[in-house]
N, C-alpha and C positions, 0 to 999 in steps of 0.2 A: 216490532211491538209498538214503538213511538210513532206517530203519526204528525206531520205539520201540517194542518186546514189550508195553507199560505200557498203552494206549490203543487200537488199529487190531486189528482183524477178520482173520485171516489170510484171503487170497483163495488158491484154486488157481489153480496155471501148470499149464505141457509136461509132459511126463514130463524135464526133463531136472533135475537135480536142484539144489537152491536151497544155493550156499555160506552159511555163518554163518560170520564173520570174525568173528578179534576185530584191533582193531587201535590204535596208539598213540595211546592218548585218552583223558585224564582222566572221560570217560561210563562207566559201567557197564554197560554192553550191549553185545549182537553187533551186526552189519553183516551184510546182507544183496547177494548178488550171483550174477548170473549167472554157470555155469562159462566157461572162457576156450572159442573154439571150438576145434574138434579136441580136447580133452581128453578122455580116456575117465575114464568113473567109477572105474575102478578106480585112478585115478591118484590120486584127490582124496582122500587118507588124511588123519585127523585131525593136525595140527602141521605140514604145507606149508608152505611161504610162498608168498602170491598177491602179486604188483604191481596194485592199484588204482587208479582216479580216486577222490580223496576232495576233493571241493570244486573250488579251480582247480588243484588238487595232487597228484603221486601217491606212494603211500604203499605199506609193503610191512605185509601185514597175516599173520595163521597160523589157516590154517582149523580150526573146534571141531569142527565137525558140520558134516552135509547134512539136509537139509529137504526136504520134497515142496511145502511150499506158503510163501507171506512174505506178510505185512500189508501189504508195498508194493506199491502197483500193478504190474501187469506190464508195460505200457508205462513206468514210472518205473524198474524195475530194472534199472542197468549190470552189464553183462559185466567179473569180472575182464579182466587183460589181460595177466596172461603167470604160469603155471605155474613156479617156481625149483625146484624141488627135488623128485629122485624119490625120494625118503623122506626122513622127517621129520627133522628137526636134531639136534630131543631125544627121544630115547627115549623109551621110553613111560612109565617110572618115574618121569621125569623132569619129563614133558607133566603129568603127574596130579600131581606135587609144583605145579607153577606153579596149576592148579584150585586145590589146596586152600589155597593161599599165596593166590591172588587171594581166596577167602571168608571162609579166617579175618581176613584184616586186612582186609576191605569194600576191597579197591582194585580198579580199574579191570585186568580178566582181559589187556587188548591191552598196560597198562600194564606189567603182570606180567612177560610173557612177552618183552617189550623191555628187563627188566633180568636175564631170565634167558639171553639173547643177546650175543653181542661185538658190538662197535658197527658191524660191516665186513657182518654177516649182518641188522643192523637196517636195514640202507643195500643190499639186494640183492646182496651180492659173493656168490660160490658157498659150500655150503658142502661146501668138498672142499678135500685137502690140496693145497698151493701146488704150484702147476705151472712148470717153469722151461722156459723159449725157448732151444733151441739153433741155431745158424747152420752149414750146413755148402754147400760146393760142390756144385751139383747135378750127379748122373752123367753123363758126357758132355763135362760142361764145358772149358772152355781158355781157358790164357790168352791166347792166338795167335787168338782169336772177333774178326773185323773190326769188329764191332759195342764193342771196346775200345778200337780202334785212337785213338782221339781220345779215350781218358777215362782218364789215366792214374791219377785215384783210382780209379773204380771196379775195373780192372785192379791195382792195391794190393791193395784191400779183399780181392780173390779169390786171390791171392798169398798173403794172412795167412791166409785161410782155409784155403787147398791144406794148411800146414804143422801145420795141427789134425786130422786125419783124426777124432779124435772131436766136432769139434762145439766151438763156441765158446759159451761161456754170455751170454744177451743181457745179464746186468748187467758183465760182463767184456769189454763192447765199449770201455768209454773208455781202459782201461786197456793195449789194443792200437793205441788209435787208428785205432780202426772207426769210420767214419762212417755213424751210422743210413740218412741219405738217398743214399748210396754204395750199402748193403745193399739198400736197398728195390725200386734201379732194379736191381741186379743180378738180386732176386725176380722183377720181372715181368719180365725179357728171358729168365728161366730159368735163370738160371747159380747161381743158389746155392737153397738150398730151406729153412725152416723145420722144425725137431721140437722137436715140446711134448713134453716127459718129466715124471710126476709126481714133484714133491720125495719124495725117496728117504728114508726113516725112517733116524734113526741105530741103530746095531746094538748091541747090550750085548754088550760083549768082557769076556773072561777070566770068573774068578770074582764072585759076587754080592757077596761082601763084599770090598774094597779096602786094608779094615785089622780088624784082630783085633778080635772086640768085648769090653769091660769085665768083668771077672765081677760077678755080681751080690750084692746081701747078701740075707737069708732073706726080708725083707721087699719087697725089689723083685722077688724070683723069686715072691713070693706073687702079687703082683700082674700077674706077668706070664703066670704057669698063668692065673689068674682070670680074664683077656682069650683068650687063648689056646684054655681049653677052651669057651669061646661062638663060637670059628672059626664062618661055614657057617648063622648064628642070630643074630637080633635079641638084642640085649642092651646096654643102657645100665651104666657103672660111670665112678665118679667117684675118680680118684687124687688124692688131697687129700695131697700130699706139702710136707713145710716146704721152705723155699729153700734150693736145695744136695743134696736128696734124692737127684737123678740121676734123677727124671721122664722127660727128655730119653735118658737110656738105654736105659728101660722101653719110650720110644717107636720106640726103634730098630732093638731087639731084637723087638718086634711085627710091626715095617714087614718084616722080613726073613724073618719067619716068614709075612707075607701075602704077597712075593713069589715065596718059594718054592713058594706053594702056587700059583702063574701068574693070581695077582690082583693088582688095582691097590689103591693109599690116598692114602685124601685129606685132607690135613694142613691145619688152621687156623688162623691165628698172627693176631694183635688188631692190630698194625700194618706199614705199608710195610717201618718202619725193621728189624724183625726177617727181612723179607724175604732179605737177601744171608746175613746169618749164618746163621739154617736153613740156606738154600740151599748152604752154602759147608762146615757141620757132615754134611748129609747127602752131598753132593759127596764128602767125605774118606770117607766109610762104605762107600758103596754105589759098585759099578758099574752103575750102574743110571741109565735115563732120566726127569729130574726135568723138570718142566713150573711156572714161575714163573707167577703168577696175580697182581696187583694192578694197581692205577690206573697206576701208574707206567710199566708195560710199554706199549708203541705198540699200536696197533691194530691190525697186522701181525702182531707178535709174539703179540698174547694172542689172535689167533683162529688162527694155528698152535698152541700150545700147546691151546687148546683141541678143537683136532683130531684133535690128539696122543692127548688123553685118552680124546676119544670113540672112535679109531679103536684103542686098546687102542698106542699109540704109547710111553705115556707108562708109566712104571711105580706113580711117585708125585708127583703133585700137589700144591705148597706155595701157598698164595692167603691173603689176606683175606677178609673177610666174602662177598662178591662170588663168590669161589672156590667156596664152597658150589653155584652151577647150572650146575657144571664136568659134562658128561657122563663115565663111566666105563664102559667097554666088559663091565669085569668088576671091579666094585666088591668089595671083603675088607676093607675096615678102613675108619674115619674117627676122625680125633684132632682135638678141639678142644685145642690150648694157651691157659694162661690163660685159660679159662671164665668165668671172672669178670669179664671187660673190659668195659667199657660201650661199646667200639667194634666189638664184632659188633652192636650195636643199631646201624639205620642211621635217621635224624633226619629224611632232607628225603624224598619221592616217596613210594614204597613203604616204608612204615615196618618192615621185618622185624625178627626178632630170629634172627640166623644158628645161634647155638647152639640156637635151640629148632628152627627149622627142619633143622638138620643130626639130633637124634634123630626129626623125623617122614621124611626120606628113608632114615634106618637102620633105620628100620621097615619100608619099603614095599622097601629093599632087601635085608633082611632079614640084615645084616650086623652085626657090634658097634659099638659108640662107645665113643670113651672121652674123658671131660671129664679133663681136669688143670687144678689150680692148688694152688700156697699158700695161697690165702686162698679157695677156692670163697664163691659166690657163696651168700645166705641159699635163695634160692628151688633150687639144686645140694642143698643141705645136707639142707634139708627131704625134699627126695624121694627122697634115701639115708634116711634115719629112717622115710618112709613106706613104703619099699619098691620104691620104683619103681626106682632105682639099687640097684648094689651099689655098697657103700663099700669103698675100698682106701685105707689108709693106710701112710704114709711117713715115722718120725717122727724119725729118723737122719741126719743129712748125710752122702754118699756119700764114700769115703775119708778116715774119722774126721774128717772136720774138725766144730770145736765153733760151738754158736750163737752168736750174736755176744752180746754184754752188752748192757743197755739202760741206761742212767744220764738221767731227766729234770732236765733242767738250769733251775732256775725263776731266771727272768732280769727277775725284778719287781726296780722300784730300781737291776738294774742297767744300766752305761749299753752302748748300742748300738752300735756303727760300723757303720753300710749295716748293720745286721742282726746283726754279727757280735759275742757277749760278748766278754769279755777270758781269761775259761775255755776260752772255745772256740777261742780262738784259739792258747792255749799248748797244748792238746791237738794240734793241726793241727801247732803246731812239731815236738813230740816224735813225731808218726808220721811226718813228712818227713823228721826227723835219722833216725829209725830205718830210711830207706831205702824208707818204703812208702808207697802213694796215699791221698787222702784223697777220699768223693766230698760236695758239700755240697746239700744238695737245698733249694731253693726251688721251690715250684710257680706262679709268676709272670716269665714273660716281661719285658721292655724291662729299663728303668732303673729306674724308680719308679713306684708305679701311679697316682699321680697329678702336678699339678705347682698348686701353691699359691701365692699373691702374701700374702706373710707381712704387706703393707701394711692391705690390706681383705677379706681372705678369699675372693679370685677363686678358684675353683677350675676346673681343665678341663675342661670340661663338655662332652658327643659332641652336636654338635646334630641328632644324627637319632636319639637312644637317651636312654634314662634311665641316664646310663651316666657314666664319669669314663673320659677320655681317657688313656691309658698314654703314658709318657713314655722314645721311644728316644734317648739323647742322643747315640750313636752317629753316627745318621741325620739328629741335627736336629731331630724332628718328634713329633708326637703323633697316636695311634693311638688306634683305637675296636679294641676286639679284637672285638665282638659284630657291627658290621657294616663293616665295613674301611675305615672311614673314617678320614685321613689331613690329617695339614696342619703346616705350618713351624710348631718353636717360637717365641714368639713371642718379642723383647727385650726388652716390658716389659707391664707387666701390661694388658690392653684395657677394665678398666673406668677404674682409676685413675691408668693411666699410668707408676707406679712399676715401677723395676727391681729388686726384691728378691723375683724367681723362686724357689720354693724347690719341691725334689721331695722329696715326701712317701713313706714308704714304701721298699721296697727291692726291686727284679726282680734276674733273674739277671745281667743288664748290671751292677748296679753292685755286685752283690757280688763279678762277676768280676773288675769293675777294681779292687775296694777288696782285693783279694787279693792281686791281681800286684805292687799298692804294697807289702802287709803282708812278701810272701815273693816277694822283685825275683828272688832266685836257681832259682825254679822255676817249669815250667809252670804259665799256668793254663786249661785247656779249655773252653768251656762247648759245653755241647748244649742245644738245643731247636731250636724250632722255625725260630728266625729266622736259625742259624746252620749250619744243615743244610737248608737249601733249595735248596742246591744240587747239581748232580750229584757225587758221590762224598764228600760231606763228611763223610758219619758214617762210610764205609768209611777216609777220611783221621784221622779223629779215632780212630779204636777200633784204628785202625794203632799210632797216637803210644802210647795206653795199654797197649797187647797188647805191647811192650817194656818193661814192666815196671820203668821209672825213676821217680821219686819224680816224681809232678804233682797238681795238684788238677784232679777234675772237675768244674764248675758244672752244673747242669741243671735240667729240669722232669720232669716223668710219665713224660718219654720214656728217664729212665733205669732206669726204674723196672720196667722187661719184659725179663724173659726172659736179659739178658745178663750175665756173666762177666766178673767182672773178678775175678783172680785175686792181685791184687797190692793192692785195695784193704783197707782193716784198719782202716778209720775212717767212718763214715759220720755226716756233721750233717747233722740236719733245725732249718732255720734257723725258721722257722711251723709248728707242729703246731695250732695255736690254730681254725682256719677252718672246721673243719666240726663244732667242737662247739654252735652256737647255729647251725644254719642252720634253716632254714625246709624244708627240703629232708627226711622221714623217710629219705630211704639216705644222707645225708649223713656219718652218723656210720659206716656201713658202708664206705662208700669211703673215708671217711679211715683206718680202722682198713687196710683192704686196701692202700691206700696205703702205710703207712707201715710193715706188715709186706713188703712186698716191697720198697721202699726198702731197708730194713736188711736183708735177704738179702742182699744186694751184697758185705756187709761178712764178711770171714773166710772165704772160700768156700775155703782152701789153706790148708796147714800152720798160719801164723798165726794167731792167735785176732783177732777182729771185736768191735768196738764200735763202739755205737750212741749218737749224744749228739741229745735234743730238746731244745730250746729252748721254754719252755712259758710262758707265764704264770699257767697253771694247773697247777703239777705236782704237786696231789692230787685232780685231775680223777676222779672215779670208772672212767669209760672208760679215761684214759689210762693210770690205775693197773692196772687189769684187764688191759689191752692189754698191756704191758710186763713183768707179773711173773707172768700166768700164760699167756698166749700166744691167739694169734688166734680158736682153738678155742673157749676158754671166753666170750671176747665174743660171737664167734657166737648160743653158747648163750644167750647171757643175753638178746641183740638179738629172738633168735627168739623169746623168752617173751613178752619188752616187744610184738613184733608182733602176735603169737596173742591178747591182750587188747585193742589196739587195733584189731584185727579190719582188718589192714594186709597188703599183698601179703607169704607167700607164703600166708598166711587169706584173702586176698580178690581177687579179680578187679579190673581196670580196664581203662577206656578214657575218651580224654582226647580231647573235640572242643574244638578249637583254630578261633579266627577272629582275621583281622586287617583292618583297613582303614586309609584316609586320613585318616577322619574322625573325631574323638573319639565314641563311642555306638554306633557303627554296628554292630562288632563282637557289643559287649551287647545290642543290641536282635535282631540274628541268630539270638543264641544265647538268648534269651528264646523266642522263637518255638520253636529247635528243639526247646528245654526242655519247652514244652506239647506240642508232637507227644511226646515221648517218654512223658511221664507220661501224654497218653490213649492212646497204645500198649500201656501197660503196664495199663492197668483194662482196655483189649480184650482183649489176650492172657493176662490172669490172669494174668503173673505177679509174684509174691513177690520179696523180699528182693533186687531194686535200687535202690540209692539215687543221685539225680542231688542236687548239690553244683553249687551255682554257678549262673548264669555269673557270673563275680567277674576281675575286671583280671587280668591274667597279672603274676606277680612283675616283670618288665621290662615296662612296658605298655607304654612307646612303643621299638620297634627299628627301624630301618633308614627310619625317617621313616612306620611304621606302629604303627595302634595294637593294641595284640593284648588279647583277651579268652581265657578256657577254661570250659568243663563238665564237671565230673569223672561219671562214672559208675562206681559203686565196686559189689560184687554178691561175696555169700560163696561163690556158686557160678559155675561158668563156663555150663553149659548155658542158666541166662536171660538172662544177660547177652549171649546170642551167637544168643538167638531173637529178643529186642530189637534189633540193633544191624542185621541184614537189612534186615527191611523197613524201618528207621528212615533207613539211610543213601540208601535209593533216596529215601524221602520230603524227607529234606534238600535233594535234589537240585533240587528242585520248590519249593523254598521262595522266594517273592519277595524276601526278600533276600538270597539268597544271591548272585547278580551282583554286589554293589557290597562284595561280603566276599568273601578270600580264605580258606579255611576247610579243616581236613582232619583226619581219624581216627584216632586213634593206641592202638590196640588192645596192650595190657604194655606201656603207657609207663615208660620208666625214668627220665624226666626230667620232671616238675613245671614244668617254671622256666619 
């Protein structure tokens, strides 16, 4: 049944024409199959989906091509086995985005195309909009039918029904106390009958706009002609606006001009959590049909919505990274927010980068893009300078309000509490006497990041990582954050026995509680991850703040997007320290981008914003740059330092990653690949790539694996990406590749 392109002799069949599948499978290759019978040719359009046998299994595959002849025997080739769909799911704009998304990143095409799918059409559901069950009496019927006379439920059921003259909806059966198997026996005696009606679209009532929109200042109407007259036309442009610019206006005032023109858009936001606010911001705007896209939505939900979209249902689409292989019936506009985020990169399967993918579908859909952020990304920055973006700037906060102040607070010698100076803490006083919030940003989770036996120097140590256990004292317990591993603290130390436990360090746990002690009279919030896990908790938390009463917010990154808080006027950053010695070259870019949108927070209303860091180094070169002349000029300066170091956005990458069981195993994988690649490269003539490595991965041992990398770095992309074809299939073939879990990570943004 399997076929590999790679070895076998194509043999001719029938005249009946030979499917090539692609289908969900880490292999890089099509599948070969008989068409199902009775299908005519004309049925079998590229992007179907077929139901096949694959092993003892069957699987739903999307046909690429037809073929006249397959390298597998004709006696060895299975017949599909059932035809779903009389056109194809995804467009064809769309079909051809998943090709070129399955090449450039070397992943598996079947792969591809099952994450460019809702999970309900990877599992065979229709894909057609939701059809609802209605129950009605069938004509003729009575309740006086002898065949009731002894059933005095069923004679109910018909009763309930009689009094619906339109039809009982099948999920609004419990709620009449209809009995399904009462209905069933009424179906086959005749007395009531079944109608399937298609879920009916909601309708856009009244006018398009809800509430009046904002005026704008010279510089956000620049920017918004500049989008504006590329309507109808590919065109890439990057609003590089400071926090508080009113972006978010630009983007509103766009969306409104693309629906009136009876086109859709599709909006990008970096996390879940900004999910309900977009949604809730453009909700107040628009009368208009918005379609919510992320992880979070059921599988119900997000393949109606994605119906929505594709059947032109939907007006504007809001999603996560994932959102991007949203079909659009009549695509006008796409906005990436916060462009910069390193979570439109997606880490495990199909390595994409959404933002880059989102300007090659604006291509091929031939509509504009617009990147936004505060702090654009270095490789965004570049390619406004080179030309390939236009640059819009924003350098104004929307309704005069001023930049925050920046004051580095060098905290050498002095003493700590959980974190907190003695400065910073009278600061915090006089912006809670004055009536207004404070928010304090940590970017570490638990209690402590470690926990220490002050006896013998035990330290927590994750036995399946190179890693130090975090300590939630909340819970009890100690956590691996790198692979979720969990376990009781313990009462006394397990080498020495002594109980003189001590947590080292400071999370957002304990500077929450070392708050609530310091200031008993006021809230104190925390957000992150482990206190927003729950259904409704950050809409519960941004409730409490959005009334505007004096509280402290605790947090991590996650306050750090996109959101408004209108009443804060203080913003501490407790650790500025951690990404100036990393190991990491974007280290110092993501902390700079960090820490400029952290303090956007601060001052966004009448009030004037300050910003207090806590430094140990507060004549840091960076940090000085960072603070007194603004995110821009580090940019600049960052971009020089790369262009000599001959460092992304000067040079191309790709990062083969191996892990295993066994201590070597990995290295030795990637020693092999290492020589396939460099005689690849004296075969193929080409120049100027360098392979780096294979050398430990900064975390060697995770998750009770040991992980190895190869860097492959290349000033250019075209050889780096003639190389990396045939290299990936040959990997494939490598004998030790079984006993190595191993995968390609093409614009890696993560090293580590």
């Amino acid at each position: 049944m399997l076929r590999s392109r790679l070895f076998q002799r194509d043999r001719p069949l029938s005249d009946a024409p030979i499917l090539r599948l692609a289908l969900p499978s880490p292999l890089r290759r099509l599948f070969d199959y008989r068409a199902p019978a009775g299908v005519p040719r004309a049925a079998l359009q590229p992007g179907v989906r077929l139901r096949v046998p694959f092993g003892r299994r069957e699987i739903i595959g999307v046909l690429v091509e037809l073929a006249e002849t397959s390298e597998v025997p004709a006696d060895k080739l299975k017949p599909a086995l059932e035809l779903l769909d009389r056109q194809p799911p995804l467009p064809p704009t769309l079909f051809k985005l998943c090709l070129w998304t399955a090449q450039y990143y070397q992943h598996s095409l079947g792969d591809t195309l099952s994450w460019a799918l809702p999970v309900l059409l990877r599992q065979g559901e229709p894909a057609e909009a939701r059809q609802e069950r209605f129950w009605h009496v069938a004509p003729g019927a009575s309740l006086d039918d002898p065949r009731l006379a002894r059933a005095p439920r069923q004679r109910q059921a018909l009763a309930t029904l009689a009094q619906h003259p339109h039809g009982v909806a099948h999920q609004l059966l419990s709620q009449l106390q209809l009995n399904k198997d009462s209905l069933d026996i009424l179906l086959d005696k005749g007395l009531a009958r079944v109608e399937v009606r298609r879920h009916a679209p909601s309708e856009r009532h009244g006018p398009l706009l809800a509430q009046p929109e904002l005026p704008l200042n010279p510089e956000q109407r620049a920017a918004f002609d500049a989008v504006h007259a590329s309507f109808g036309s590919f065109n890439a442009l990057l609003l590089a606006g400071v926090t508080g610019s009113g972006k978010t206006e630009v983007y509103l005032q766009l969306i409104r001009q693309t629906l009136e023109a009876g086109k859709q858009a599709l909006v990008l936001i970096p996390e879940i959590n900004l999910g309900p606010q977009t949604l809730e911001r453009f909700s107040r705007r628009f009368n208009a049909r918005i379609a919510l896209l992320h992880s979070a939505v059921n599988d119900r939900e997000r393949l109606d919505a994605w119906l929505a979209a594709r059947d032109g249902e939907a007006d504007i689409v809001i999603g996560t990274r994932s959102a991007l292989f949203t079909p659009l019936k009549n695509p006008g506009l796409i906005i990436i927010d916060e462009e910069h985020d390193a979570s439109y990169k997606q880490q495990e399967g199909l390595r994409y980068h959404a933002r880059d993918l989102a300007l090659v579908r604006a291509r091929q859909e031939n509509i504009p893009i617009l990147l936004g952020s505060a702090t654009p990304s270095l490789e965004s920055l570049q390619n406004a300078h080179a030309g390939r973006y236009g640059l819009l700037r924003l350098t104004q906060r929307a309704g005069g309000a001023k930049q925050p102040r920046f004051l580095r607070l060098d905290v050498k010698s002095l003493p700590l509490d959980s974190g907190i100076s003695m400065p910073l803490q009278q600061a915090i006083a006089q912006t809670l006497a004055a009536g207004q919030q404070v928010l304090v940003f940590l970017n570490r989770r638990g209690f402590a990041p470690t926990l220490l036996c002050h006896d013998c120097g035990w330290i927590s140590q994750c036995p399946r990582c190179d890693a130090r256990m975090t300590l939630h004292q909340r819970h009890n317990e100690l956590r691996c954050h790198h692979c979720g591993h969990s376990q009781r603290q313990p009462s006394c130390c397990p080498d020495c026995g002594k109980v003189d436990l001590r947590p080292v360090g400071a999370g957002t746990e304990r500077a929450e509680e070392r708050l609530a002690i310091l200031f008993p009279k006021t809230p104190v919030l925390r957000i992150d991850r482990d206190s927003t896990s729950r259904k409704d908790a950050m809409d519960k938390l941004f409730a409490t703040i959005q009334r505007g009463e004096p509280c402290i917010l605790v947090g991590t990154q996650m306050l750090a997007k996109g959101h408004h808080f209108p009443r804060v006027t203080l913003v501490a950053i407790l650790d500025a320290d951690g990404g100036l010695f990393s190991a990491d070259f974007r280290a110092s870019e993501r902390m700079a981008q960090l820490i400029v949108q952290v303090a956007g927070r601060a001052g966004r209303a009448e009030e004037p914003g300050r910003v207090i860091i806590q430094t140990h180094l507060a004549e840091h070169p960076l940090l000085v740059q960072l603070t007194e002349q603004g995110y821009f000029a580090f940019a600049e300066q960052a971009l020089s330092e790369r262009r000599a170091a001959g460092l992304p956005p000067f040079a191309h990458l790709a990062l083969l990653r191996g892990e295993a069981h066994k201590p070597g195993q990995a290295e030795d994988f990637l020693d092999s690949a290492c020589a396939e690649a460099e005689l690849m490269l004296a075969e193929l003539g080409l120049d100027g790539v360098e392979l780096l490595g294979p050398v430990p991965a900064p975390m060697e041992r995770r998750a009770g694996r040991y992980r190895a990398q190869l860097l492959l770095q290349a000033n250019a992309r075209a050889p780096l990406h003639r190389l990396l074809t045939p290299w990936s299939q040959a990997l494939e073939q490598l004998p030790g590749g079984r006993a190595v879990r191993w995968s390609l990570d093409i614009d890696p943004i993560d090293l580590f």
